[in-house]
C-alpha positions as CSV (number, residue, x, y, z in Angstrom):
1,X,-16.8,-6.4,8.4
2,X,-13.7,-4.4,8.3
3,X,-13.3,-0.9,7.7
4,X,-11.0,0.6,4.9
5,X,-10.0,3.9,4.4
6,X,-9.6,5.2,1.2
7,X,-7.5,7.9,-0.1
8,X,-9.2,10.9,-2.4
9,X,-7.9,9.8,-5.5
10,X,-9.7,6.1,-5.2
11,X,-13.0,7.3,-4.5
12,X,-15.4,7.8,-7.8
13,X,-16.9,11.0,-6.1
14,X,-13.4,12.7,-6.6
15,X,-12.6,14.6,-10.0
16,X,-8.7,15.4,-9.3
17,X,-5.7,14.8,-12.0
18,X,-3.3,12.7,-10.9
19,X,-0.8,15.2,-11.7
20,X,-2.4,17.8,-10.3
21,X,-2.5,16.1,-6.5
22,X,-6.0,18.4,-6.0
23,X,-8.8,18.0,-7.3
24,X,-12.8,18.4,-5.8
25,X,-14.7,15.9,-4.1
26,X,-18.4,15.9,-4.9
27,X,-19.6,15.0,-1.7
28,X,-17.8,18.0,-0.4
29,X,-19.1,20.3,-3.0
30,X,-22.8,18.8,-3.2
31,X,-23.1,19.4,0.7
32,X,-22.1,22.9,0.5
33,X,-18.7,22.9,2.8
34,X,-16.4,25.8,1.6
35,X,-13.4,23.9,1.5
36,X,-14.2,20.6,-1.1
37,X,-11.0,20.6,-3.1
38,X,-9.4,17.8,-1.6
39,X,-5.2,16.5,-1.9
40,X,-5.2,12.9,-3.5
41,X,-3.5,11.3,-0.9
42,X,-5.7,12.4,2.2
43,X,-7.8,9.8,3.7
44,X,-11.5,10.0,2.6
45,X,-13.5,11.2,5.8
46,X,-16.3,11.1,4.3
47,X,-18.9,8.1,4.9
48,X,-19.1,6.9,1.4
49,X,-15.9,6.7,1.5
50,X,-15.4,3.9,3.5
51,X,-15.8,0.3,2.1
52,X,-16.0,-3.0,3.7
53,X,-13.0,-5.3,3.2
């Protein structure tokens, strides 16, 4: 199975604004990191972030 990365802005664990660019990402938040507010266009590094293609 392949591996695709997704950007921020895909994932449904994400709660930016388009317009914005920033926004939180749950997962982040949930696990307590200090830094959870995430740019749209970064590349998900999270593991529920990654889908099979």
């Amino acid at each position: 199975m392949e591996v695709v990365e997704l950007k921020c802005k895909d994932c449904n664990k994400w709660y930016g604004a388009e317009d914005d660019e920033f926004g939180p990402c749950m997962i982040k938040h949930m696990r307590g990191d200090k830094k959870y507010v995430t740019h749209g266009m970064h590349d998900c590094d999270e593991e529920e972030g990654r889908v099979g293609g």
